[in-house]
N, C-alpha and C positions, 0 to 999 in steps of 0.2 A: 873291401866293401862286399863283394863278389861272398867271401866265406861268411858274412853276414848273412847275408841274406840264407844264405844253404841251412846254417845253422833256424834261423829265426821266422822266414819267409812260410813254410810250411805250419807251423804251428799258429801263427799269427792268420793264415789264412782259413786254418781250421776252427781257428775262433770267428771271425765275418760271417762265414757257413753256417755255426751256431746258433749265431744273432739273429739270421736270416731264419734260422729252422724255428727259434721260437718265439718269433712273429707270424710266421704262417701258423704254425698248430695251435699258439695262440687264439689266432684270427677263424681257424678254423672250427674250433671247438665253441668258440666263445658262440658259435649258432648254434650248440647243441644245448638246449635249453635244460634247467633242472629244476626245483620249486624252491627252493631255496638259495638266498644270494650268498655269497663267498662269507658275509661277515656272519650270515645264522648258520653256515654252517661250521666255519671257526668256531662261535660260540658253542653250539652243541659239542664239537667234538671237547674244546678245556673244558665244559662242564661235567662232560661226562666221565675226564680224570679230576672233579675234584679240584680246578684251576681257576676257581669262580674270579678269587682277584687278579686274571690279567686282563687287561684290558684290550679293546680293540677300538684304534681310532684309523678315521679316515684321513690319506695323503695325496698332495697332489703326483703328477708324472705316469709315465706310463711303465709297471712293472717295476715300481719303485719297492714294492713288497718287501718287508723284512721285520723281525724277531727282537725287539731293544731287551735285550736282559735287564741291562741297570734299571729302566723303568718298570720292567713286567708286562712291555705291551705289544700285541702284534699292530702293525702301522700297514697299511693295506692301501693299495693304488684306489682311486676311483671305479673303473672296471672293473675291480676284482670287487673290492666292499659291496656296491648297488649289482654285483653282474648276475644275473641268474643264469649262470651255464657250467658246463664241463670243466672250462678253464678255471672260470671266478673261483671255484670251489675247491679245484684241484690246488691252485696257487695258493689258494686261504688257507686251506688245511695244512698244506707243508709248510707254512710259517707256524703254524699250532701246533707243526709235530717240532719244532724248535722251543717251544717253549713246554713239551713237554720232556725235552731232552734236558733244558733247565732245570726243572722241578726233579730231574731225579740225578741229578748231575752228571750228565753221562761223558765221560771221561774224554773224548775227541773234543766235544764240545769246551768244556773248560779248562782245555792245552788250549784253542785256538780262542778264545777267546783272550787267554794268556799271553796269548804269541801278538795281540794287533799291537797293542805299541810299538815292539821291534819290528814288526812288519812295515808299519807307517812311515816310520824311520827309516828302515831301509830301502824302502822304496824311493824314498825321498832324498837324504843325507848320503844314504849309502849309495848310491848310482852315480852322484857326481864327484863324492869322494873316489871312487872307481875308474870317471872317464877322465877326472884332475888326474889320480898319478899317469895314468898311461901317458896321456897327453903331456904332460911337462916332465916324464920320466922319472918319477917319484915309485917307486916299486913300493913301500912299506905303505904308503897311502893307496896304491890300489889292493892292496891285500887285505887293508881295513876294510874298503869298500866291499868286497867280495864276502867278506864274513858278514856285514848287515846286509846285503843283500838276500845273502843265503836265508835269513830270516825270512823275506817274503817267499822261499822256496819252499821252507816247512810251513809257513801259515798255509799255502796252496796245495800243498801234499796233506794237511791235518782236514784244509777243508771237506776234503772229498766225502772222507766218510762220514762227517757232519750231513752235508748237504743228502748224502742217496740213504741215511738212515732215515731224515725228515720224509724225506719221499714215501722211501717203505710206511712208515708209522702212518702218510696220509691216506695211501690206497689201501690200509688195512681198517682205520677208524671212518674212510667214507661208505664204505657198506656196512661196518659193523653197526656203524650208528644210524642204520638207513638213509642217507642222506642219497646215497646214488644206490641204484640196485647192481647187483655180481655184475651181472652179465653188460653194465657200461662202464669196467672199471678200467675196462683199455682205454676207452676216450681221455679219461684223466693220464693214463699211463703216457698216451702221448704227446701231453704237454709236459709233463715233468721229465722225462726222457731226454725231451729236447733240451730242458734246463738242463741236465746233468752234463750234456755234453760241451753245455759255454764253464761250466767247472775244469771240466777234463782238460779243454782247450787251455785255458789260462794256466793250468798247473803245467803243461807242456811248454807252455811261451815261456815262463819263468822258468823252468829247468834250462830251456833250450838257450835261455841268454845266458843267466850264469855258465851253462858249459860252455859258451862262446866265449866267455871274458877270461873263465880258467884259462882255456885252450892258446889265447893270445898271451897272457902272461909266465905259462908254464915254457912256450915257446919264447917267448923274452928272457928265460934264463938261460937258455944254452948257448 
């Protein structure tokens, strides 16, 4: 239990930390007002590539924000669609820089979109097919286990540069297309920063378990 935690304790704590950092710069920014709400600025920026048909609707939750490929719509929290500030806009735009990674199919993007089935599954099937062999000392079923899991290691390694490409593309199209001026593009920088780093987190908790469970069964062969 003890080498559990060593392995896992640390990464999983550096995710809590994340959560908490992008609720504050969240909460922080969200006072820094802008004239535009998160959903007219999403719209300005797809229309300004040319993205007239995707859509943007409003959802409940709070940072429930995200990108539906299959539909073509950005789905946007409350706060962010009606929010007129720093945050609202910053969050909007980086779900519009996902669907402009769609429209030009950029390559990170549709591996990971590729990868969520195996990923779902592994996260799922493959965890208790993994903690079955160990536990009732079946080796050929944790070694299943460990290869779907691996799945969700690459969907969270593919994420990364999905996610701080959208980033870049929103703090470059939220001045470009006036919506914020230069000189407040660190206010947005410091909400998305924060997001970037509950990414980092989770792709370290995933590694850091898989290498726990290698570690347990590599040592069950000798």
């Amino acid at each position: 239990m003890m080498l559990y935690f060593l392995f896992v304790l640390p990464p999983f704590l550096l995710g809590l930390y994340a959560q908490w950092k992008v609720k504050s710069a969240f909460a922080q920014m969200s006072k820094i007002s802008t004239r535009m709400s998160g959903a007219q600025a999403a719209r300005r920026m797809l229309d300004s590539a040319g993205l007239h048909s995707v859509g943007i609707e409003q959802v409940s939750g709070m940072l429930s924000d995200h990108y539906d490929p299959r539909a073509k719509v950005l789905r946007l929290s409350n706060d962010v669609y009606n929010g007129h500030s720093m945050a609202a806009v910053g969050v909007a735009c980086h779900e519009a820089g996902h669907a402009f990674q769609d429209a030009q199919n950029y390559a990170p993007l549709m591996i990971r979109n590729t990868a969520v089935p195996a990923a779902n599954f592994g996260s799922g099937a493959g965890i208790w097919m993994l903690l079955g062999g160990i536990w009732f000392g079946i080796p050929a079923l944790a070694w299943i286990g460990v290869i779907l899991f691996a799945a969700v290691v690459f969907f969270q390694v593919v994420n990364l540069p999905v996610e701080f490409n959208a980033s870049s593309r929103a703090r470059e199209q939220l001045v470009a297309q006036g919506i914020i001026a230069g000189n407040e593009e660190h206010y947005v920088a410091k909400v998305l920063n924060a997001a970037a780093l509950t990414y980092v987190a989770a792709t370290l908790q995933s590694i850091m378990t898989l290498a726990y469970y290698l570690f347990i069964l590599l040592n069950d062969r000798r």
